[in-house]
C-alpha positions as CSV (number, residue, x, y, z in Angstrom):
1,X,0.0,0.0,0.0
2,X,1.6,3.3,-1.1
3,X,0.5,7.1,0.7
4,X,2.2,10.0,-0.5
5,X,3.0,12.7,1.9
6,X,3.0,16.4,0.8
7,X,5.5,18.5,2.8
8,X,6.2,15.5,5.5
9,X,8.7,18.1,7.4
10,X,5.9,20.7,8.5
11,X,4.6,20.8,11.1
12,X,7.4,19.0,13.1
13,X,5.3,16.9,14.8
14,X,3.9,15.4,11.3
15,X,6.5,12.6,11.3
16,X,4.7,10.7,14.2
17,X,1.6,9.8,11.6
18,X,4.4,8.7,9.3
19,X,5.4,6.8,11.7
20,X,2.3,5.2,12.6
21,X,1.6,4.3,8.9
22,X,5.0,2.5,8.2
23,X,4.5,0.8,11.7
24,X,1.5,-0.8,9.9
25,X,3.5,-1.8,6.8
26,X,2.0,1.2,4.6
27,X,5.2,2.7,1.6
28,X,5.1,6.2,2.7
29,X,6.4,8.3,0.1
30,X,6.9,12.3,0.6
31,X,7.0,15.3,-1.7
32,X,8.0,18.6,-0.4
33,X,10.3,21.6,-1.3
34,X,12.7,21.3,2.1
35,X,16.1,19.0,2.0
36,X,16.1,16.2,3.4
37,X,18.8,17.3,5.4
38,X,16.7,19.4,7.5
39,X,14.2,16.8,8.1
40,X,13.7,16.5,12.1
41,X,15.5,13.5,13.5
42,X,12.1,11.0,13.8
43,X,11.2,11.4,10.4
44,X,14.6,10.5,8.7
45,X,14.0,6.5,7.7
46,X,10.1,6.7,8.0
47,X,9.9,7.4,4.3
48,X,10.2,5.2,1.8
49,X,11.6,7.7,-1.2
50,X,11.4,11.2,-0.9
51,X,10.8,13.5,-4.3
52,X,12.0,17.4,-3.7
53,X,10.1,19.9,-5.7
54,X,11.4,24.1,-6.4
55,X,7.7,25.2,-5.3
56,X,5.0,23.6,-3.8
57,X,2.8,25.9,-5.2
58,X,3.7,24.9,-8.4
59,X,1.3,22.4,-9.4
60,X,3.1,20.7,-12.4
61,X,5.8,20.4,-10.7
62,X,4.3,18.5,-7.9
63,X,1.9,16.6,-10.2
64,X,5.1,15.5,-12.1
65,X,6.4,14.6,-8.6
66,X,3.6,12.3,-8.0
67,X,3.6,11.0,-11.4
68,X,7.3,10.0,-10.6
69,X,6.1,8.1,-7.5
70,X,3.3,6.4,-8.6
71,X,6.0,5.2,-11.6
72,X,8.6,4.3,-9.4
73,X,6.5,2.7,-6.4
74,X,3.1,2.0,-8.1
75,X,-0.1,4.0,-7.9
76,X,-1.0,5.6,-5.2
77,X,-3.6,4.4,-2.6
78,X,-3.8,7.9,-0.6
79,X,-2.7,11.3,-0.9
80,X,-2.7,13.1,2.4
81,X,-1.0,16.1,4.3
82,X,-2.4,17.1,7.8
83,X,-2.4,20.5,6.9
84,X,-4.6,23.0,6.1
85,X,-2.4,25.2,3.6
86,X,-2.3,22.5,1.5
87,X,-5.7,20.6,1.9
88,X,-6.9,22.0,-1.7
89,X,-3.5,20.8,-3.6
90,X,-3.8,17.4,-2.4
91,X,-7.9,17.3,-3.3
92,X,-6.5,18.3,-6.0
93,X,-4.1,15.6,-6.4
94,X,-6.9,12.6,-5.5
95,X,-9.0,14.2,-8.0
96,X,-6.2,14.1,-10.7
97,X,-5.0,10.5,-9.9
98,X,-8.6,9.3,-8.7
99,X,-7.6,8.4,-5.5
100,X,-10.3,7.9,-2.7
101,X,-10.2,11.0,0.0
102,X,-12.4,14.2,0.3
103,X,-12.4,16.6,-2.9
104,X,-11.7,20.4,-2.9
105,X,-15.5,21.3,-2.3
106,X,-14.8,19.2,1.4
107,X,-11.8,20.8,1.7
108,X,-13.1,24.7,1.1
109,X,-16.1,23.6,3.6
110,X,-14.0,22.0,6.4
111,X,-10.5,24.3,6.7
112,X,-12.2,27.6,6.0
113,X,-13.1,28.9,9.6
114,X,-15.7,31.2,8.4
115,X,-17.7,28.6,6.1
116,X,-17.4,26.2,9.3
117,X,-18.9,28.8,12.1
118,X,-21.9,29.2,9.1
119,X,-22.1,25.8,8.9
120,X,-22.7,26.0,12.9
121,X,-25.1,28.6,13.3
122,X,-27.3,26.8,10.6
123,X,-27.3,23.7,12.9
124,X,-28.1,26.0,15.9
125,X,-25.2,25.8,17.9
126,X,-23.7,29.5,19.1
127,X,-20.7,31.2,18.2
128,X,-18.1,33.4,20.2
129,X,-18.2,37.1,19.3
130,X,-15.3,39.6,19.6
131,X,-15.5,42.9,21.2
132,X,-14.2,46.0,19.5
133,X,-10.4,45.2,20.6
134,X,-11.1,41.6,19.0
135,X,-10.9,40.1,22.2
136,X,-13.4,37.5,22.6
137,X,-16.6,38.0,24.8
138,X,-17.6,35.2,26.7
139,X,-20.0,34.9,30.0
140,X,-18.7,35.3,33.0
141,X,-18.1,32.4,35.1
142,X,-17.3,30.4,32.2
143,X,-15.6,27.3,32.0
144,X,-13.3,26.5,29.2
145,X,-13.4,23.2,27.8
146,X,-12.1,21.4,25.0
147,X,-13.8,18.2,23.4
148,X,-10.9,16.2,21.1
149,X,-11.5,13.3,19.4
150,X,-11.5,11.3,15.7
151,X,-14.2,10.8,12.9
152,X,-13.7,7.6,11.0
153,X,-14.2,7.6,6.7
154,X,-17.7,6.9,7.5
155,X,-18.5,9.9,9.9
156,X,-18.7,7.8,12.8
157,X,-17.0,9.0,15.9
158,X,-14.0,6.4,16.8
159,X,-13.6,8.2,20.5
160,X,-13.5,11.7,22.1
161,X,-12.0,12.9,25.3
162,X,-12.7,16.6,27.1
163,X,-10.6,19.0,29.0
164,X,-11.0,21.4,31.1
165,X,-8.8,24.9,30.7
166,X,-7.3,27.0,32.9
167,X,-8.4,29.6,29.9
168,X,-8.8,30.0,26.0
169,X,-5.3,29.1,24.6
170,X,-5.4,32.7,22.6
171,X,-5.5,34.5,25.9
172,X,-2.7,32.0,27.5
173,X,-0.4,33.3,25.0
174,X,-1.3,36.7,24.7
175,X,-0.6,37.3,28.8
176,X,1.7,34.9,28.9
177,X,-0.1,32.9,31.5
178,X,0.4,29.3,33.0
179,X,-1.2,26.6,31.0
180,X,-2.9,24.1,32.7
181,X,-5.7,21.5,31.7
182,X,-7.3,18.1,32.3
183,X,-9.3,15.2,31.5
184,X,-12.9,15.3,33.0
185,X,-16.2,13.1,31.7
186,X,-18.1,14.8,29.2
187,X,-21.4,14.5,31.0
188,X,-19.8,17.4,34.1
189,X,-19.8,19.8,31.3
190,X,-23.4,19.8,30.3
191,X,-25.3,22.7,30.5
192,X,-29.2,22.6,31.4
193,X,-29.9,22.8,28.2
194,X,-27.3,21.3,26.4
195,X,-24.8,18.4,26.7
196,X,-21.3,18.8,25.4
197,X,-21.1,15.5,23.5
198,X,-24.2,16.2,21.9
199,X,-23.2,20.1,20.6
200,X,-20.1,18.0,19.5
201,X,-21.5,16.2,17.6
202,X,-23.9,18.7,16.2
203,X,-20.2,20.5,14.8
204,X,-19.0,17.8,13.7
205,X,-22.2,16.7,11.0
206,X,-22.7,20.6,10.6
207,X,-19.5,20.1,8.8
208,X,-20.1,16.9,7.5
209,X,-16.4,15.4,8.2
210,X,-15.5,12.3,7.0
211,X,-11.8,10.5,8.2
212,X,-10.3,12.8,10.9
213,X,-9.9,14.6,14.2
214,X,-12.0,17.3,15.8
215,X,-10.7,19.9,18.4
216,X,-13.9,22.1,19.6
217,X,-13.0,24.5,22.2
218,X,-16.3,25.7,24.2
219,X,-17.2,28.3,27.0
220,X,-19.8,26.4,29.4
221,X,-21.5,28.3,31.7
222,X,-25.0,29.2,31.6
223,X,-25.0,28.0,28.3
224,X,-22.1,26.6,25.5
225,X,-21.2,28.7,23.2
226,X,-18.1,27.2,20.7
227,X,-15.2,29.0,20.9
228,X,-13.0,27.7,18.3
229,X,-13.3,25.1,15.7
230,X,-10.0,22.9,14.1
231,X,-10.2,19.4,12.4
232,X,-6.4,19.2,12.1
233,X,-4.6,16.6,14.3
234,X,-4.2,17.8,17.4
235,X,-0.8,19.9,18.9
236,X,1.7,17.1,19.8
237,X,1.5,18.0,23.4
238,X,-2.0,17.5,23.5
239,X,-1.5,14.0,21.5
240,X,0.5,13.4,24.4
241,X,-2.4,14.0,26.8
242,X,-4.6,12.2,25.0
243,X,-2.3,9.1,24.7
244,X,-2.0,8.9,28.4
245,X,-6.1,9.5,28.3
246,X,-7.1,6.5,26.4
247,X,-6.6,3.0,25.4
248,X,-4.4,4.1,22.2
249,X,-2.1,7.1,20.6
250,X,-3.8,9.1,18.0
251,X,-1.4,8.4,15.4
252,X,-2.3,4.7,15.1
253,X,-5.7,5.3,15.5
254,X,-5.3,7.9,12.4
255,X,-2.8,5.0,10.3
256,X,-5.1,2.5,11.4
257,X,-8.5,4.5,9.5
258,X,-6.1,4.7,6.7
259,X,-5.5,1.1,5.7
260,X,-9.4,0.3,6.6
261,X,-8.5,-1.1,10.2
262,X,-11.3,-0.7,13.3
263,X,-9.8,1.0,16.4
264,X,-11.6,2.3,18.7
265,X,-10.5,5.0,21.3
266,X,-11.7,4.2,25.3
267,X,-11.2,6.6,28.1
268,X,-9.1,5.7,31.1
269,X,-10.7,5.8,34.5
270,X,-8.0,8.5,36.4
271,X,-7.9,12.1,35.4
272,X,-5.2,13.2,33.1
273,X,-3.2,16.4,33.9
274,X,-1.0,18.8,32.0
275,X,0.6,21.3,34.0
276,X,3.5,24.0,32.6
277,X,5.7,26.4,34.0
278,X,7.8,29.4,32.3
279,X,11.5,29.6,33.5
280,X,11.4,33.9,33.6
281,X,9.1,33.3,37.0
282,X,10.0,32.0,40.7
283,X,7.6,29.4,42.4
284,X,7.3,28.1,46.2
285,X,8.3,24.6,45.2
286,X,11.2,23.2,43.1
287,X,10.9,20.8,40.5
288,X,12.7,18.2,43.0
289,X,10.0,18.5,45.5
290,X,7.2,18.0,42.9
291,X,9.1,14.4,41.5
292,X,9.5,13.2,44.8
293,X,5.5,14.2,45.7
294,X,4.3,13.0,41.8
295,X,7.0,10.1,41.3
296,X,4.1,8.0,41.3
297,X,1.7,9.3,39.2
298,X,3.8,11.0,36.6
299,X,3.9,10.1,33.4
300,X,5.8,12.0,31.2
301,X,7.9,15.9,32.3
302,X,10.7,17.5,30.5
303,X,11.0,20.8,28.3
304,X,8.4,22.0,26.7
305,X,7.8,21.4,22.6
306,X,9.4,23.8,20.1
307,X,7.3,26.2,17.8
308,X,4.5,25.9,20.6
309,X,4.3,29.7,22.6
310,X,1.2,28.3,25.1
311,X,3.2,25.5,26.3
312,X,5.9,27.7,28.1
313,X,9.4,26.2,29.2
314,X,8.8,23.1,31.4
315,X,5.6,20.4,31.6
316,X,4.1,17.7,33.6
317,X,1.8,15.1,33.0
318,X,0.7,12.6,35.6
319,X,-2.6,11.3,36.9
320,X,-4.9,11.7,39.8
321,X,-7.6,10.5,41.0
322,X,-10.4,13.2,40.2
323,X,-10.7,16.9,39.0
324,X,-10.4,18.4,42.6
325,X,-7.6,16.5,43.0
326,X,-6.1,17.9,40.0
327,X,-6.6,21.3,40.9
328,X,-4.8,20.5,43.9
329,X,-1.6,19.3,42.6
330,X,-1.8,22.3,39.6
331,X,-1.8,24.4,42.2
332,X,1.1,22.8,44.3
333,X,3.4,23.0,40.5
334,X,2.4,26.5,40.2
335,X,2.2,28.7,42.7
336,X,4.3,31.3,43.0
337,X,7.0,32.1,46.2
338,X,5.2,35.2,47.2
339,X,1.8,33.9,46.9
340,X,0.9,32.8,50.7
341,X,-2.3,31.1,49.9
342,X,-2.7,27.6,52.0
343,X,-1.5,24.9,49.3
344,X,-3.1,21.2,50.1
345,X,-0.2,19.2,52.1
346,X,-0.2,15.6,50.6
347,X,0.4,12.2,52.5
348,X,3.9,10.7,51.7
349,X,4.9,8.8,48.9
350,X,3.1,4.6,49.4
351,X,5.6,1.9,49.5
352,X,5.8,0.6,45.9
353,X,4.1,-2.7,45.3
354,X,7.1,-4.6,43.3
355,X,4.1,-7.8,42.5
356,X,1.9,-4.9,41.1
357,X,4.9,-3.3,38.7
358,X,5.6,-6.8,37.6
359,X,2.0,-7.5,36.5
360,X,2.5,-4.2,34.5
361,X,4.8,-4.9,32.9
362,X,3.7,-8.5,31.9
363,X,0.7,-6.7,30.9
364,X,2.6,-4.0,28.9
365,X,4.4,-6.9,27.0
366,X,1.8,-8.6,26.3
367,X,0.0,-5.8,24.2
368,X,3.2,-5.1,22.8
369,X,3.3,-8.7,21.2
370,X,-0.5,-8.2,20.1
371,X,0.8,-4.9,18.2
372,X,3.5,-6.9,16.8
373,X,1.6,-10.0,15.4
374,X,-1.0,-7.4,13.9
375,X,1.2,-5.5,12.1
376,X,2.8,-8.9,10.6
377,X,-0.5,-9.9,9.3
378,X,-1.2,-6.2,8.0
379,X,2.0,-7.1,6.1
380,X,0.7,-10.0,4.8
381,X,-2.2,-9.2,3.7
382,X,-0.7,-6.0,1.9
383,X,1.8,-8.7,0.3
384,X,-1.2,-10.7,-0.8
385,X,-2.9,-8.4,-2.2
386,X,-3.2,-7.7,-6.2
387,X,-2.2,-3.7,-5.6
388,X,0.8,-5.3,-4.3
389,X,1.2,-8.2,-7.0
390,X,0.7,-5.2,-9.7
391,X,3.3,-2.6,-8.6
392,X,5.6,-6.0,-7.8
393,X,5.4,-6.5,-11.5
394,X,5.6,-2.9,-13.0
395,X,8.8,-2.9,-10.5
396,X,10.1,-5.6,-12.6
397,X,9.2,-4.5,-16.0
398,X,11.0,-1.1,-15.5
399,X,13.7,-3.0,-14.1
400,X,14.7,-5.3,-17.0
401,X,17.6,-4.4,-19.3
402,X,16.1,-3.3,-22.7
């Protein structure tokens, strides 16, 4: 099975979906005008053949480039880019090669943020103004929440988590605030007169999406009003979160819709926290005394991701056991030397339970071992198949001596 990638360098974080699809035994093949050379570190060996064109914006050119590929490799089973600049070219592309995937007219409807908030209003669900200043208006007393989640090629949703925010991301960066956020059932963010799964959903067949992720920020209060709209995977620090959410990472679950595969996405039980700090500010507690008070419970900390302002210099992500809980311990990572409000003292670290680590990690191999004899039978049945058989041959034919 061959997928071509259009501009596989940008954004950075891009590579992990290559990664996901070669993992399943998919030939991915990219196109872009950047050298390889500057390619970030995971990406280099995820692609099959790489094809470097002057201009992306030069169609020929890139139509040649595929033309190439499709010669070389065989002909093309998807076309894809995870990026709204170039949504149209590659509709484009599929149209021109009659591949399967969504056409300009989906692509116009879907990435254009003003067609989308029309789209909304028709299906009754409200929209976020903007004051004079452009700063949004929103109730007061309003909770920011984010519902993430995946659309399959049929419009049926695989899975979808919800956050809460310590504000809208816009406004984080803007005042250079603290970001913080995390996992909370859907059902504690309904409104009287609305449920948050359900205005979701409303979005999502407003839009009428097809094969990919949603990202709906809302302001719930009174009522929920949508804040902002984006069907483009989500930041790789929030595919982080969401990995440590749910039963799978995003990336497979995105590979997996691609080669036809049902996966579905289930939410953990424990609440899922991101927590950040910025280095230009002082705070009561160092980051030694919040490993040896999260040891436990963290899962992954370390500097924050480049070409991302909201994320700041330094984050955390580690469980607990509810939402007041985790308001508790983003409060203990972030509060400031100077601020003397009384910070919740927590009990000392448990004796670890080494019988309980070991059945982890028994566990952990076992699903590892699932993951491995899967993708072997992906393989085979991509080597069985008569898209296989046929570029096999064609690789042959342009191969002989003439």
């Amino acid at each position: 099975m061959n997928i071509i990638f259009i501009s596989p360098n940008y954004p950075e974080d891009r590579w992990r979906y290559i990664h996901a699809l070669r993992g399943l035994g998919v030939n991915v093949l990219g196109i872009g005008d950047a050298d390889e050379s500057y390619f970030p570190h995971g990406l280099k060996g995820c692609l099959s053949d790489y094809y470097k064109v002057d201009d992306l914006h030069d169609y020929d050119a890139v139509y040649r480039a595929v033309s190439y590929l499709a010669y070389k490799h065989g002909r093309p089973d998807g076309i894809e880019s995870l990026n709204d600049y170039w949504a149209t070219l590659e509709a484009s592309l599929r149209r021109d090669f009659n591949v399967v995937g969504f056409d300009v007219d989906y692509a116009r409807r879907v990435f254009d943020k003003n067609a989308v908030f029309d789209a909304v209003r028709g299906a009754g669900v409200r929209v976020m103004r903007r004051g004079e200043d452009g700063e949004p208006v929103l109730p007061e007393g309003s909770r920011i929440i984010r519902c993430c989640g995946m659309v399959n090629r049929y419009g049926k949703v695989t899975g979808a988590a919800a956050y809460e925010f310590s504000d809208l991301p816009e406004l984080i960066v803007k005042r250079k605030e603290l970001l913080s956020f995390f996992s909370l059932p859907a059902r504690e963010c309904d409104t009287p007169d609305a449920g948050l799964m359900e205005t979701a959903l409303k979005v999502v067949d407003a839009v009428r999406l097809r094969g990919g992720f949603f990202n709906l920020t809302f302001a719930v209060g009174k009522e929920m009003i949508l804040c902002d709209a984006s069907f483009l995977p989500p930041e790789e620090y929030f595919a982080d979160v969401l990995a440590c959410t749910g039963s799978s990472d995003v990336c497979h679950l995105w590979a997996a819709d691609k080669i036809g595969m049902n996966m579905d996405y289930h939410i953990l039980p424990e609440t899922t926290v991101f927590v950040t700090r910025r280095f230009d500010r002082s705070y009561r507690y160092s980051h030694d005394r919040i490993m040896s008070k999260l040891d436990p419970v963290i899962r992954r900390q370390g500097r924050c991701y480049t070409g991302t302002d909201i994320t700041g210099d330094y984050f955390y992500i580690f469980k607990a056991d509810n939402a007041a809980k985790a308001r508790e311990l983003i409060k203990f990572i972030q509060v400031d030397y100077s601020d003397n409000t009384p910070v919740a003292q927590f009990p000392p670290l448990r004796a670890v339970d080494r019988s309980q680590l070991r059945q982890t990690a028994i566990r952990e191999q076992s699903s590892f071992e699932a993951r491995r004899l899967l993708s072997r039978k992906v393989e085979e049945k991509i080597h069985h198949s008569s898209a296989y058989e046929e570029a096999k041959t064609m690789a042959g034919t342009a191969s002989a001596p003439k």
